[in-house]
N, C-alpha and C positions, 0 to 999 in steps of 0.2 A: 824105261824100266823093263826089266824081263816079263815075259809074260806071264811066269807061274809066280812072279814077287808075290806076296803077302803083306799084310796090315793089319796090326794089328792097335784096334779103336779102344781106348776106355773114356767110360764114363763118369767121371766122380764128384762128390758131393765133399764139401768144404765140414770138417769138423765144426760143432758148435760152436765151441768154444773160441775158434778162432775169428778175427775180423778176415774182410774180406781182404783189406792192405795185407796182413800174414801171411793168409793163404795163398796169395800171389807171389809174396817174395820167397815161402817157401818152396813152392814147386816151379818158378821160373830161378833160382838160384839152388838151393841145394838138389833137392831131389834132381832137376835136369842134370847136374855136377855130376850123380850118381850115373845118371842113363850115360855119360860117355864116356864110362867106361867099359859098358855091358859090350861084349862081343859079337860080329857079323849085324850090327846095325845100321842101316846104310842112311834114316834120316830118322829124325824124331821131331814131334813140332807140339805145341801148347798151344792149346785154341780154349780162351776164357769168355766165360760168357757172362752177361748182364742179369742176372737174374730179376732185375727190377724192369729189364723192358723182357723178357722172356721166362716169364713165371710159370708160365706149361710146362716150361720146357722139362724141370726138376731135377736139372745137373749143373753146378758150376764151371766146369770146364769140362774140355775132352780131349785128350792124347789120340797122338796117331805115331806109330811105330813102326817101320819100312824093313824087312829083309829080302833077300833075295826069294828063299824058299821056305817054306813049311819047317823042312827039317832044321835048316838055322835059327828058327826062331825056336822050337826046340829047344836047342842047343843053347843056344843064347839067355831062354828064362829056367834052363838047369844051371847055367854055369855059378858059379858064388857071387859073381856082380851081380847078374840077374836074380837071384834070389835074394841080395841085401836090398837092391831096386823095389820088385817087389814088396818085400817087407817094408822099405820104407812108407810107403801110401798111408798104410795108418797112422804114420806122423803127423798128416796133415788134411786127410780124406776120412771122413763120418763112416762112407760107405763108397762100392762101385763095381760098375759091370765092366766086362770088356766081349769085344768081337774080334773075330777073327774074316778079315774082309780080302775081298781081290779087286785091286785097282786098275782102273781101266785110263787110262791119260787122254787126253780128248784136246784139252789145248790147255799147255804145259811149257810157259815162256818161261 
């Protein structure tokens, strides 16, 4: 990956209301639906977590979002996919943070 790529991490928490079977099929079926069509993204991936063996932890999953650079990601959460993307989250997320990271590849099969 380039060396100035970016990543972009969210954190988010499963609405009340929903079970946790929901909130899985929702964000590993619609909402991801939604991420491929958002522009200059080069990978996206869903990482769910146990909350019952990681109670500290206090997110139910976490996204990771791959561009090249700063500015395409930019680009990418202006464009109107990116913004329906976006919006989407409160479909099926309570709440949640995100970061903006720089990935270093270390070993990478």
């Amino acid at each position: 990956m380039h060396h100035n790529a970016v990543k972009r991490i969210g954190f988010l928490v499963k609405k009340a209301a929903m079970s946790q079977e929901q909130f899985e099929n929702y964000w590993l079926n619609k909402h991801a639906e939604l991420c491929k069509s958002v522009p200059h993204v080069l990978r996206y991936s869903i990482n769910l977590v146990d909350r019952q063996r990681f109670p500290q932890l206090g997110y139910d999953g976490i996204s990771e979002i791959w561009f090249k650079s700063e500015a395409a990601l930019a680009a990418a959460l202006a464009s109107s996919e990116g913004k329906t993307l976006l919006g989407d989250s409160a479909n099926f997320a309570e709440r949640g943070m995100s970061v903006f990271a720089r990935e270093f590849q270390i070993i990478w099969n």
